[in-house]
N, C-alpha and C positions, 0 to 999 in steps of 0.2 A: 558622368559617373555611373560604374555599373552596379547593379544589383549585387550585395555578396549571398552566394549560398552554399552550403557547407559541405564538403563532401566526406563519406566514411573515411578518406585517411586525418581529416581534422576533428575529428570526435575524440574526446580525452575525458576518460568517464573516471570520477571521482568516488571513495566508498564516505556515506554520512551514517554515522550513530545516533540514535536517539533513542533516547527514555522516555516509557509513556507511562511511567511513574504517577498518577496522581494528575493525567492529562485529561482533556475534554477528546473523546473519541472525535467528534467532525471536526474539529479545530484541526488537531494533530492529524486527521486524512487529507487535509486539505493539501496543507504542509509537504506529507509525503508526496502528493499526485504533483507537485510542482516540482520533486528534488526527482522522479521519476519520467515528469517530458523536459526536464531542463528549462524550466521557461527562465530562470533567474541568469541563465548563460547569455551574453554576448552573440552566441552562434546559434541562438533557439531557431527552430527553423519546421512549420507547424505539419510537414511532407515528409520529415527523418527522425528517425528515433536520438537523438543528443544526449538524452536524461543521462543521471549519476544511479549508483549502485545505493538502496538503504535497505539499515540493519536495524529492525525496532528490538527492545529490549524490554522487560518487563510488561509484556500482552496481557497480563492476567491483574495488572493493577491500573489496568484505565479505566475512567470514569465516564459515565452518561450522567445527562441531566435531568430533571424533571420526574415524571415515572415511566419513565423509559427501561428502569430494570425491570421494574414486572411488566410492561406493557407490550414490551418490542418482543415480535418474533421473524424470524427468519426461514422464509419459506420457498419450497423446491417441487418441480412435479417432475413427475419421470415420460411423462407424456402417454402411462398406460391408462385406463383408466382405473381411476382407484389410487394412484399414482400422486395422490398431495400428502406433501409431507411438512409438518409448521416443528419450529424447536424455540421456545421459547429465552429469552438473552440467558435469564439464569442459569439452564442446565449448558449454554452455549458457553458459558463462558467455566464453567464445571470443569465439560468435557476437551476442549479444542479454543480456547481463550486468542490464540493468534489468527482465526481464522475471523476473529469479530473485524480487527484491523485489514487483514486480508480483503473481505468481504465490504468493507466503507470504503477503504484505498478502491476496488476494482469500481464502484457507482462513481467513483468522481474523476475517471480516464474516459477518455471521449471513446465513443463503440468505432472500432476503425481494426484495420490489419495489423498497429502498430501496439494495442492495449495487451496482447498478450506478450510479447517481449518484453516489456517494459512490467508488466506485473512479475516475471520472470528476474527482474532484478532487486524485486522487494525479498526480502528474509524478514521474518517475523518469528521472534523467540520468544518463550514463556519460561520468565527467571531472568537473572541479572546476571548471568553468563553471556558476552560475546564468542559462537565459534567462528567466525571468519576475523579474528584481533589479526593474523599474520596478511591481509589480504590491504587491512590499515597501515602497516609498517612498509609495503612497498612503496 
C-alpha cells in the first residue's frame, strides 16, 4: 500500500464562521489554528498548506481570564535602538480588538514558509457583521 499525499489540485478549502462572543481568547485560537492547517481533514498533510478559510466575528467581545486584562501587554521593537514599544490588553483592545485574535492565532501556527498564507486566510472582524456572507453561499 502506498503512502497518500495530497496534491494542490486535491485541496478543497471550506469558509467557517465563528463568534468569539463571550469566548475564552486561547481556547477559541486554538480552535482557529486547527481550521487554518486543516489538521481535522482526512488529507492533513504537515508539508502543504490544506487549511480552510475562517471568518471570526465579534473581536471586540472575547474574553481573557484571570488578570490578564490589566496585566497582559503586547510588545514590538523596531530593531532601532530606542525602538521598544509595549501596548497594554486594555487600550489593545480599545483601539484594533481583532488584532488581539490575530496576534494569539499567529503564536500557535508552527514558524515555517507556510504560517503566513495561512494567517492570510484568517479575517477577523470587530462587530457582528459578516463581509465575506456571499463567499459562504458558493
Amino acid at each position: 500500500m502506498k503512502t497518500y499525499s495530497p496534491t494542490p489540485k486535491d485541496i478543497k478549502r471550506e469558509w467557517h464562521l465563528i463568534d468569539a462572543k463571550d469566548e475564552i481568547l486561547g481556547r477559541l485560537s486554538t480552535k482557529i489554528a486547527g481550521l487554518l492547517m486543516g489538521k481535522g481533514k482526512a488529507s492533513f498533510s504537515r508539508h502543504m498548506d490544506v487549511g480552510d478559510y475562517v471568518v471570526v466575528i465579534n473581536a471586540e467581545r472575547i474574553m481573557v481570564t484571570g488578570r490578564k486584562a490589566s496585566q497582559k501587554e503586547y510588545i514590538t521593537h523596531s530593531g532601532y535602538p530606542g525602538g521598544f514599544k509595549a501596548k497594554k490588553y486594555k487600550m489593545m483592545m480599545e483601539q484594533h480588538p481583532e488584532r488581539i485574535i490575530e496576534h494569539a492565532v499567529a503564536g500557535m501556527l508552527p514558524i515555517n514558509r507556510l504560517r503566513d498564507p495561512r494567517m492570510l486566510r484568517l479575517k477577523v472582524v470587530a462587530g457582528d457583521k459578516n463581509p465575506y456572507e456571499k463567499e459562504f453561499k458558493k
